[in-house]
N, C-alpha and C positions, 0 to 999 in steps of 0.2 A: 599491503596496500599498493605497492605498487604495478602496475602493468605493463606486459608486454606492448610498446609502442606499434605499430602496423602504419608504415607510411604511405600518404596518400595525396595523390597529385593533387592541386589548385591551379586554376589559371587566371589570372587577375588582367582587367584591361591597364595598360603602361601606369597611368595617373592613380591607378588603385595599390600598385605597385611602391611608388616611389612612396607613398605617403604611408606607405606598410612599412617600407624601410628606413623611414627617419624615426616612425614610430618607434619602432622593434632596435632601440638600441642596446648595443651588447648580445644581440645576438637571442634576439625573444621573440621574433618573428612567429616560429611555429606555436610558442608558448598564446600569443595573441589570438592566431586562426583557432586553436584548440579551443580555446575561453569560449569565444562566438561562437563558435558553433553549438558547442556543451549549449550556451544560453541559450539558440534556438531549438534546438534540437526537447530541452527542457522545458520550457511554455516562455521563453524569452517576455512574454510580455507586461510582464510582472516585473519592471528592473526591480526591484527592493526587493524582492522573493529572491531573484537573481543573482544579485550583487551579494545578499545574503549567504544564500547556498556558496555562494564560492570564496566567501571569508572561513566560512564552514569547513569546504574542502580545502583550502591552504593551511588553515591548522592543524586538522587533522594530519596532514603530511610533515608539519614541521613536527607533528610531535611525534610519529610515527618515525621520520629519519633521526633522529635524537639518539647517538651512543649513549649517554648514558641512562636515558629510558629502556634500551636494550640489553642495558643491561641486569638490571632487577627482572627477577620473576617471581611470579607471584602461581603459587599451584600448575607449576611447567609454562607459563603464558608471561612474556615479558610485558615490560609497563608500558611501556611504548604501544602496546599495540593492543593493548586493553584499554588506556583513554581513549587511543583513536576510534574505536569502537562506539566509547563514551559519547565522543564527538561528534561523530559521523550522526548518532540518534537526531543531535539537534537537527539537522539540514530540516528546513520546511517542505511540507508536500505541496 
């Protein structure tokens, strides 16, 4: 599940800046742009659709990075990566 990142420049005016960085504490900044954008980029205009799918996509990862779901297999396929599969079906179209 997981992918190779590929970094990609943003330019934000000052005040869109600052308010990105109180937001993004701990260090969640890029974590933030990534969300919004996925949103737009996905027919954003649907928040419930939206917000949905992306509860969807967080589980799926939390269960997908799970040692110990990695480590059962089931027919060569760990468990981890057989819910996430599970998971991933839910996301709304």
């Amino acid at each position: 599940m997981e992918k190779k990142m590929i970094p990609y420049s943003v330019h934000l005016p000052r005040e869109h800046y600052i308010l990105l960085k109180k937001a993004a504490k701990g260090r969640k900044a890029s974590s933030i742009v990534r969300d919004a954008i996925l949103m737009f980029l996905s027919g954003g205009d649907d928040s419930f659709k939206t917000g949905y799918n992306k509860g969807i996509r967080d589980a799926a990862k939390v269960v997908y990075d799970c040692p110990e779901a990695q480590m059962i297999a089931i027919k060569g396929k760990d468990l981890g990566a057989i819910l996430t599969e599970q998971i991933q079906m839910l996301e709304a179209k």
